[in-house]
C-alpha positions in Angstrom: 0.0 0.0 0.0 1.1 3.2 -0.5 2.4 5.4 2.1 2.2 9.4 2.1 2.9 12.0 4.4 -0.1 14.0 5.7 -0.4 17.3 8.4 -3.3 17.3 10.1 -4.0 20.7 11.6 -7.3 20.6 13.8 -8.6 23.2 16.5 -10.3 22.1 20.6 -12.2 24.6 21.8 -11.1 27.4 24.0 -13.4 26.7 27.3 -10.7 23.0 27.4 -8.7 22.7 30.6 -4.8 22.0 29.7 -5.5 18.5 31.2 -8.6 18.0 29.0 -6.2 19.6 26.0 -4.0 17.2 26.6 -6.3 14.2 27.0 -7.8 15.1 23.6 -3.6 14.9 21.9 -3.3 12.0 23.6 -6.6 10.4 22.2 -5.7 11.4 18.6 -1.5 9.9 19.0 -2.7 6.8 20.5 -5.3 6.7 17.8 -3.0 6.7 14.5 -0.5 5.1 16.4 -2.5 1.9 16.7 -3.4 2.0 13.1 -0.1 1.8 11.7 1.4 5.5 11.6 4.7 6.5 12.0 7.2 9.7 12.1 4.4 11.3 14.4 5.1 14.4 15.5 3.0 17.0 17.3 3.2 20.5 17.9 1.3 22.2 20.2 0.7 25.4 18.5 -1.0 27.1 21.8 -4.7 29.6 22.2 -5.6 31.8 19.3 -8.0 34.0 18.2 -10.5 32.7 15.0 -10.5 34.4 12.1 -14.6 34.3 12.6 -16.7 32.4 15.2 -17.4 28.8 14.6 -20.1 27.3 17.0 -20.4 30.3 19.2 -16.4 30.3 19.6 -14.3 32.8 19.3 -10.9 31.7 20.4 -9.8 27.4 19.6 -6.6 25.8 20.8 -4.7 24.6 17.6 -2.9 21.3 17.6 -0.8 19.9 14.4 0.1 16.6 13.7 2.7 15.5 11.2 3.2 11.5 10.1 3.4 8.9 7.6 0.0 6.7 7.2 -1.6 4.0 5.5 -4.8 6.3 3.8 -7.7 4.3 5.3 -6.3 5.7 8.6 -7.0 9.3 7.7 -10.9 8.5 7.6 -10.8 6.9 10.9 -9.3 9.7 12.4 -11.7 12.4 11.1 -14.4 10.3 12.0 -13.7 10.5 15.6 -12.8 14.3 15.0 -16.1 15.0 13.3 -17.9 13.1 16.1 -16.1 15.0 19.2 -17.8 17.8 20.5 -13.9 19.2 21.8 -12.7 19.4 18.2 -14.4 22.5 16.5 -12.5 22.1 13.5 -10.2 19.7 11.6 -8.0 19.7 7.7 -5.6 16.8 6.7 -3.1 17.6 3.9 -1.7 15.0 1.8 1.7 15.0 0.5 3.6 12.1 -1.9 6.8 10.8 0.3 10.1 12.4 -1.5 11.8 9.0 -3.3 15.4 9.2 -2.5 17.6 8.4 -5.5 21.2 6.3 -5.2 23.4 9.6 -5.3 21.1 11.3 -2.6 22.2 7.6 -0.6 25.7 8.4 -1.8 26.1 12.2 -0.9 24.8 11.4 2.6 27.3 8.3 3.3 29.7 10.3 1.6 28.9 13.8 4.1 29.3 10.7 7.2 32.3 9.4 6.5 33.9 12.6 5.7 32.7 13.7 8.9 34.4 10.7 10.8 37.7 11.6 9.7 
């Protein structure tokens, strides 16, 4: 199957404890994790202000998750996004993963071992 990098960038709502925050990262990690995904990275991107109000807020927390994913996992995880009432708004970006060609390989071995010496 083929594997591609997606973002996801989705947004709790502002009334959210930092516990409850973090519950809700937690939730979405251990989610992908346990469907396969991989390079997971997550920033924490902190309170903002909304462009315009969305469900009577005004400010959202945003959250952005980085990783590489089989694609039937990305439906699983807006599923439970669309269905949570702390998540006021969610976008996934897919991107192809970069194929790395024998003289990228070459040029990086060769950068190592001239850095061992």
């Amino acid at each position: 199957m083929k594997q591609f990098i997606y973002e996801t960038m989705y947004i709790l709502r502002s009334d959210l404890t930092e516990e409850q925050v973090e519950k809700a990262i937690t939730k979405y990690k251990d989610m992908l994790q346990e469907q396969g995904a991989y390079n997971l990275e997550i920033q924490h991107r902190g309170k903002r202000r909304l462009a315009y109000e969305i469900n009577d807020q005004r400010e959202g927390t945003y959250i952005q998750m980085n990783y590489q994913a089989p694609p039937t996992q990305i439906a699983l995880l807006e599923r439970a996004m669309r269905l949570s009432e702390e998540v006021i708004r969610y976008l996934t970006v897919k991107q192809k993963v970069p194929k790395t060609t024998n003289t990228d390989t070459q040029n990086q071995s060769e950068t190592v071992a001239a850095s061992v010496e």
